[in-house]
Residue frames as qw, qx, qy, qz and C-alpha x, y, z in Angstrom:
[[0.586, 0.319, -0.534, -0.519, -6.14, 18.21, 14.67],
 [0.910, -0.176, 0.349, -0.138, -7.84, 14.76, 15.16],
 [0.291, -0.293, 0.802, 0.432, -5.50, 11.90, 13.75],
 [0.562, 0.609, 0.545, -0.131, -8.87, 11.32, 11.54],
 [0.278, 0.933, 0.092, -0.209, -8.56, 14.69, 10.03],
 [0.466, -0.658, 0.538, 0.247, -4.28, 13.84, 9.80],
 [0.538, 0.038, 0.805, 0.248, -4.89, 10.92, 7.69],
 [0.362, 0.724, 0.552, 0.198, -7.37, 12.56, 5.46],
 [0.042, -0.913, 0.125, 0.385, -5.59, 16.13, 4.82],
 [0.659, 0.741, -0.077, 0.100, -3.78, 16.82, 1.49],
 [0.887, 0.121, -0.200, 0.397, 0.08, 16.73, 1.14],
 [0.026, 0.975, -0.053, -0.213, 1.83, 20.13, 2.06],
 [0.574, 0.772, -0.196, 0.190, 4.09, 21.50, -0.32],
 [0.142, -0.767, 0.570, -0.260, 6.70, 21.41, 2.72],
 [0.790, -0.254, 0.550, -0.098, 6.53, 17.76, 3.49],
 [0.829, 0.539, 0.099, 0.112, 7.07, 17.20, -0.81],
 [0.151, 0.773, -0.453, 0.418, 10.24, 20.02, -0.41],
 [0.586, -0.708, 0.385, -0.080, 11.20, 18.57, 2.63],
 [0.783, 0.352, -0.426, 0.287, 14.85, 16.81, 2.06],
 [0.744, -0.506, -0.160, 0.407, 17.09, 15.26, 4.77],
 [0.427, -0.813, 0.316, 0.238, 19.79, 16.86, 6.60],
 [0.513, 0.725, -0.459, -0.027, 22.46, 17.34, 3.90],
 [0.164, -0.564, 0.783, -0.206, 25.40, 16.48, 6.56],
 [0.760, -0.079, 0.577, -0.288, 23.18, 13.14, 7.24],
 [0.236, 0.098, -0.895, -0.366, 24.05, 9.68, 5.29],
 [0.348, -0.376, -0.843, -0.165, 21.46, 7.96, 6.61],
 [0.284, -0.321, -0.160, -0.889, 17.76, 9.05, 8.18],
 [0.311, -0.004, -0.950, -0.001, 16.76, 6.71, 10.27],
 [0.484, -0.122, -0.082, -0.863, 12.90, 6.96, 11.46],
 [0.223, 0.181, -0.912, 0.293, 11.42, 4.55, 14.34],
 [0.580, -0.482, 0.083, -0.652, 8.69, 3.24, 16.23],
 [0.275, -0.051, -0.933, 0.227, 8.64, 0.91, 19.36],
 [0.538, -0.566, -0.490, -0.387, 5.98, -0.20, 21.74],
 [0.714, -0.692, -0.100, -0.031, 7.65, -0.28, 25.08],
 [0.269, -0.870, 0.404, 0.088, 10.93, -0.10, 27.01],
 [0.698, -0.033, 0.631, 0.337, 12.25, -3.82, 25.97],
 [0.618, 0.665, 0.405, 0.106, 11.11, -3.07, 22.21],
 [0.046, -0.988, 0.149, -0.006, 12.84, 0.62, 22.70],
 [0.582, -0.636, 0.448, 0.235, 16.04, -1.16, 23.49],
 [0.743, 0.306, 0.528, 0.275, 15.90, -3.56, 20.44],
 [0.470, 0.810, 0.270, 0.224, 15.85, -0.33, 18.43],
 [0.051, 0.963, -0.264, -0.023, 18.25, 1.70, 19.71],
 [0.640, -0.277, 0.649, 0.303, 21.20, -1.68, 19.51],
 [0.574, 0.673, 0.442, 0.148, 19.73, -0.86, 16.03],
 [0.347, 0.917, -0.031, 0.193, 20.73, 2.25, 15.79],
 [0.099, -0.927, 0.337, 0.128, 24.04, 1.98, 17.53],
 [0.840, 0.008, 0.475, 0.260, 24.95, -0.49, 15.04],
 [0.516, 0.666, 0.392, 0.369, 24.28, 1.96, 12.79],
 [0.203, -0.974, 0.100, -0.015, 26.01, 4.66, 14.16],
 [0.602, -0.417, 0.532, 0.424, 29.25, 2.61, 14.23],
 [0.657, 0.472, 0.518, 0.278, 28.62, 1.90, 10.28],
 [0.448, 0.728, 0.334, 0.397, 27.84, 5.30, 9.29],
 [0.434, 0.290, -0.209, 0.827, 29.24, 7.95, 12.06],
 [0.027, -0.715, -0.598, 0.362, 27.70, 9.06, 14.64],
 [0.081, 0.474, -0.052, -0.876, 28.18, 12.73, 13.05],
 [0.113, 0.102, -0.672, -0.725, 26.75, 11.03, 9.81],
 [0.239, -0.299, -0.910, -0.160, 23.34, 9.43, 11.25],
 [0.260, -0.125, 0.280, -0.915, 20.03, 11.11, 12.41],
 [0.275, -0.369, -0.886, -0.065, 17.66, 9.30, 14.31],
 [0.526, -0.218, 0.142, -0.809, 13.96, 10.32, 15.51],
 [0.321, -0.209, -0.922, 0.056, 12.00, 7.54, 17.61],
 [0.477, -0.212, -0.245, -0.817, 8.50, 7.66, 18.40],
 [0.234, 0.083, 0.932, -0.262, 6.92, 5.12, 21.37],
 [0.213, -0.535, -0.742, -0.345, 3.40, 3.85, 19.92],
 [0.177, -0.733, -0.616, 0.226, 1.53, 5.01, 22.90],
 [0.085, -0.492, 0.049, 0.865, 2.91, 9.06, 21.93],
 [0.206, 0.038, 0.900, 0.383, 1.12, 8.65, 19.08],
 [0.068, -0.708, -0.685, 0.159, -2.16, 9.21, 20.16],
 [0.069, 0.756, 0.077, -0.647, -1.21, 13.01, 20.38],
 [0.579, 0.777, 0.178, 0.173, -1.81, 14.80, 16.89],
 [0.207, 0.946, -0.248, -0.012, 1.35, 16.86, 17.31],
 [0.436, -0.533, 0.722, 0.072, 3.83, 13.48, 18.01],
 [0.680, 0.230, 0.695, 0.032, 2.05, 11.58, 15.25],
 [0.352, 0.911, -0.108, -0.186, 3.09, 14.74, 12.81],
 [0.156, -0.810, 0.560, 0.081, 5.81, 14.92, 14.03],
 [0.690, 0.006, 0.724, 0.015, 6.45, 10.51, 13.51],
 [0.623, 0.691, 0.366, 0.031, 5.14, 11.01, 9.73],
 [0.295, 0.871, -0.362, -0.156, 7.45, 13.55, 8.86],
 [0.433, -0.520, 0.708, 0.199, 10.13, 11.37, 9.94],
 [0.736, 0.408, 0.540, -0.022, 8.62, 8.77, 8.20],
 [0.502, 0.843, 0.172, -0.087, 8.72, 10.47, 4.89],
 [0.039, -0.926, 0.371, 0.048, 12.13, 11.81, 5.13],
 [0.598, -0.475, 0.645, -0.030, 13.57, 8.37, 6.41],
 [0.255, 0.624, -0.716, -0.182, 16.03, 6.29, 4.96],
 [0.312, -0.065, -0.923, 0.216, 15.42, 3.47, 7.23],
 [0.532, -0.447, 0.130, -0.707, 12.05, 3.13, 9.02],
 [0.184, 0.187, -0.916, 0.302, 12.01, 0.88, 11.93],
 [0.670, -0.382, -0.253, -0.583, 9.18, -0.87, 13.54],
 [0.367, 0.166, -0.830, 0.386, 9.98, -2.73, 16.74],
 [0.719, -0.070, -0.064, -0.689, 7.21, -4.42, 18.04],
 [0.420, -0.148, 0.892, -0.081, 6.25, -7.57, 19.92],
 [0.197, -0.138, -0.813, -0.530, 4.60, -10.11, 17.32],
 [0.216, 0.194, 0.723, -0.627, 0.53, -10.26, 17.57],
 [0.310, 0.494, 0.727, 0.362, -2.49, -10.71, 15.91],
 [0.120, 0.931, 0.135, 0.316, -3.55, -6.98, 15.97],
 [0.453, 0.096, -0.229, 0.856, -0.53, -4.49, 16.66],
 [0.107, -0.520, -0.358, 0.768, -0.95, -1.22, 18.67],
 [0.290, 0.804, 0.520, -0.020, -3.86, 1.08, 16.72],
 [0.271, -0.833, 0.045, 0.481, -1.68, 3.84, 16.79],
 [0.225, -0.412, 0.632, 0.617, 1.23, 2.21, 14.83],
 [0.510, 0.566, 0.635, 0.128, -1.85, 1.16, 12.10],
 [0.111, 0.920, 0.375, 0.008, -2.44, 4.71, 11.80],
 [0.276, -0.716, 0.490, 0.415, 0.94, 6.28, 12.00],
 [0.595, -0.043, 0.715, 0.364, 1.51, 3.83, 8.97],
 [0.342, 0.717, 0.574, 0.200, -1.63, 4.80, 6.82],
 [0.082, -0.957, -0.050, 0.275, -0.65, 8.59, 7.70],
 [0.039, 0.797, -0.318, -0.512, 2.85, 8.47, 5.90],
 [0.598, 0.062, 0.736, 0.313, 2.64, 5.44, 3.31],
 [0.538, 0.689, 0.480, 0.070, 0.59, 7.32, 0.70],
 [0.029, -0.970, 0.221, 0.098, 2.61, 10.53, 1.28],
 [0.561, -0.438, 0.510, 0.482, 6.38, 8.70, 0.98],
 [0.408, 0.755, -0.218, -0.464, 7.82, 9.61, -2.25],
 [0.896, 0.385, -0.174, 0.136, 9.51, 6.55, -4.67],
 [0.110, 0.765, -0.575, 0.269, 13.01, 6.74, -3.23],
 [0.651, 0.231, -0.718, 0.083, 15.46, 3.83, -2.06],
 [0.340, -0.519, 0.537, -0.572, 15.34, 2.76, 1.58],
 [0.228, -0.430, -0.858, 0.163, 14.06, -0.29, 4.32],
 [0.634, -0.459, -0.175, -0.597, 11.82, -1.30, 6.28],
 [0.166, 0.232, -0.931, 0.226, 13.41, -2.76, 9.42],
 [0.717, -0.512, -0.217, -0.421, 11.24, -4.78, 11.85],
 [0.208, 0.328, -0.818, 0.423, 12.17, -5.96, 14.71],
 [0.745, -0.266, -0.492, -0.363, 9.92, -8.68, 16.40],
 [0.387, -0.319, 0.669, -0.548, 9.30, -9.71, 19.74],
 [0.807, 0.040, -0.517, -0.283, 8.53, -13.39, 19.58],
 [0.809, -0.242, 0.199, -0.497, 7.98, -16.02, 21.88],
 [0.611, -0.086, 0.710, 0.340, 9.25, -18.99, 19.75],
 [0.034, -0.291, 0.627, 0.722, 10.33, -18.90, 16.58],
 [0.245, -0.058, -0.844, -0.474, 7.91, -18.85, 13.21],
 [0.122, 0.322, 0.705, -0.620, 4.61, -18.56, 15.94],
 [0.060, 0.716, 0.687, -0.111, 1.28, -17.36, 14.28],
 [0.161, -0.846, -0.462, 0.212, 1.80, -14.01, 15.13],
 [0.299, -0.547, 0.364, 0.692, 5.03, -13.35, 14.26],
 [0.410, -0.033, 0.712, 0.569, 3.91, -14.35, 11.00],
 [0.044, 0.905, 0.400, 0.136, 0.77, -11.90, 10.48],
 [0.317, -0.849, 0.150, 0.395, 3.05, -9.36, 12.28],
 [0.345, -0.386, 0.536, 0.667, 6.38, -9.71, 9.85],
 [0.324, 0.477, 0.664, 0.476, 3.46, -10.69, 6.46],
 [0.074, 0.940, 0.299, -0.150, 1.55, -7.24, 7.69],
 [0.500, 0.840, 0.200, -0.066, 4.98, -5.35, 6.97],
 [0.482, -0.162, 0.682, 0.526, 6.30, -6.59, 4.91],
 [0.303, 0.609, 0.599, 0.422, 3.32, -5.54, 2.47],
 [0.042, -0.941, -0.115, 0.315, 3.35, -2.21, 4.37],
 [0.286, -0.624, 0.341, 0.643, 7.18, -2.08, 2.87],
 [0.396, 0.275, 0.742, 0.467, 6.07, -3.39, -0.54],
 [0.228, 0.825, 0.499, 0.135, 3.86, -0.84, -1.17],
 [0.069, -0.949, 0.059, 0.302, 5.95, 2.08, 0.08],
 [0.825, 0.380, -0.327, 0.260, 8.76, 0.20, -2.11],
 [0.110, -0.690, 0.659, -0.279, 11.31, -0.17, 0.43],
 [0.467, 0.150, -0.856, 0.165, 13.86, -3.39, 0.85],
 [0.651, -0.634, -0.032, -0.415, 12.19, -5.12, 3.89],
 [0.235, 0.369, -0.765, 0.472, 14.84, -6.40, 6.89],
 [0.726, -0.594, 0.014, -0.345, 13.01, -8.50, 9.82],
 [0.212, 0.457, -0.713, 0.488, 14.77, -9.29, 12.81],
 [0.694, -0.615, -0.340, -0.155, 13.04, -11.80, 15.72],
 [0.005, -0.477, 0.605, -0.637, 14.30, -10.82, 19.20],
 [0.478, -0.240, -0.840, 0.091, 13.25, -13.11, 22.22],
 [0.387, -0.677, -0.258, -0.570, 10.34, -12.07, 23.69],
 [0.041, 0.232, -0.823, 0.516, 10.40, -12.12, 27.89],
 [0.258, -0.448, -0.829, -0.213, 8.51, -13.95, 29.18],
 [0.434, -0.716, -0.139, -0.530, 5.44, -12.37, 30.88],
 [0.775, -0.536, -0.134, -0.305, 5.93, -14.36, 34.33],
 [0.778, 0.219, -0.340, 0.481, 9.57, -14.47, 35.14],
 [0.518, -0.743, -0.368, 0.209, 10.61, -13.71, 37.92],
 [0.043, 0.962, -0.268, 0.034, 13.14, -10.15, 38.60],
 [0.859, -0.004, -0.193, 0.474, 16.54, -11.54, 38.79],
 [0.078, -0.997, 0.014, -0.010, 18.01, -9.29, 41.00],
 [0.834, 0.198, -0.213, 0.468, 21.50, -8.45, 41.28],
 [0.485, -0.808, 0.005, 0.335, 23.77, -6.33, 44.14],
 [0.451, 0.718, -0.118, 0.517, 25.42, -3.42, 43.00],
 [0.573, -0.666, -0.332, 0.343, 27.97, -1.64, 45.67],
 [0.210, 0.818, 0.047, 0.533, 28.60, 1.99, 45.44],
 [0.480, -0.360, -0.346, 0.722, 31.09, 4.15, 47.45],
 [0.111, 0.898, 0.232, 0.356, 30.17, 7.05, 48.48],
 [0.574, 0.317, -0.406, 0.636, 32.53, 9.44, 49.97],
 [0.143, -0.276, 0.584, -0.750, 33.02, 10.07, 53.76],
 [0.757, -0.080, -0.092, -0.642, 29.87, 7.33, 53.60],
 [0.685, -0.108, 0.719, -0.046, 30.03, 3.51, 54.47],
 [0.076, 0.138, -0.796, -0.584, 29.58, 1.34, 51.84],
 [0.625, 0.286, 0.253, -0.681, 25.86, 0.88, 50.70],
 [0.243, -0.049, 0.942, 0.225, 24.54, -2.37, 49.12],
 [0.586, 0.271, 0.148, -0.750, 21.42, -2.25, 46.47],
 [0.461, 0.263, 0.830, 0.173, 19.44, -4.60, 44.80],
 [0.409, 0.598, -0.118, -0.679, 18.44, -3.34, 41.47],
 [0.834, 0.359, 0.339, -0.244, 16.99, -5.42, 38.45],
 [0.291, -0.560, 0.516, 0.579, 19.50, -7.09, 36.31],
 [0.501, 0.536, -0.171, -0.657, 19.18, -5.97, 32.58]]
């Protein structure tokens, strides 16, 4: 199925019936753009996980670029729909990844009236920038419309052109010398 044909297909009676995981307090339903962005979201969620239990919380996360397939951008929507919390974690910009447009349009009409957020989480540069502010005004009306409370969060973007800061890890290994590595510190 194209994502064309995704967006434009009727509800199914299973996505209207669908209801969370009883056991689950909270639903929590993500996209990010990259590995930094990915991180932002999952300190998200193991904030939440301390809050609610880790036996009480069910997260699904989605990178933008999976998207593109029709059967990961279903699969993203359901969540969507289902979720308690949907997350967006994303660097600020004047157009965002196509994908996450369309992943948006695909379960906003379909969410049913029911209490929840919208978190964002921004990647920003410097504070209050242009971009962040199209980025956090875009949705913020996405959460207005789906009614859900909206949460943004800026996170500091890296810069583009910094150098690796490496750092020397040393690892025994057994019946081995000691070995010395340089590996990128987080």
């Amino acid at each position: 199925m194209k994502t064309i044909e995704l967006l434009q297909r009727p509800l199914l009676s299973d996505e209207l019936a669908g209801a969370p995981d009883e056991s689950c307090i909270l639903n929590v339903a993500g996209v990010y753009q990259d590995s930094v962005t990915r991180e932002w979201a999952m300190q998200f969620c193991r904030r939440a996980t301390r809050v609610a239990g880790e036996e009480s919380i069910e997260c699904a996360w989605y990178s933008t670029k999976s998207l593109r397939d029709t059967g990961w951008l279903g699969d993203a929507v359901s969540a969507a729909l289902l979720a308690d919390v949907i997350v967006v974690s994303v660097y600020a910009a004047d157009e965002l990844p196509f994908d996450l447009y369309a992943w948006v349009e695909a379960w906003l009409p379909r969410r049913l009236s029911r209490a929840g957020a919208l978190t964002a989480l921004i990647g920003v540069a410097e504070p209050l920038e242009s971009q962040s502010i199209r980025t956090i005004s875009y949705l913020q009306a996405v959460a207005r419309r789906a009614q859900l409370d909206f949460i943004a969060q800026e996170h500091q973007r890296p810069a583009a052109s910094s150098p690796i800061k490496l750092r020397c890890l040393t690892r025994l290994r057994p019946g081995k010398n000691q070995r010395t590595l340089q590996m990128p510190s987080c």
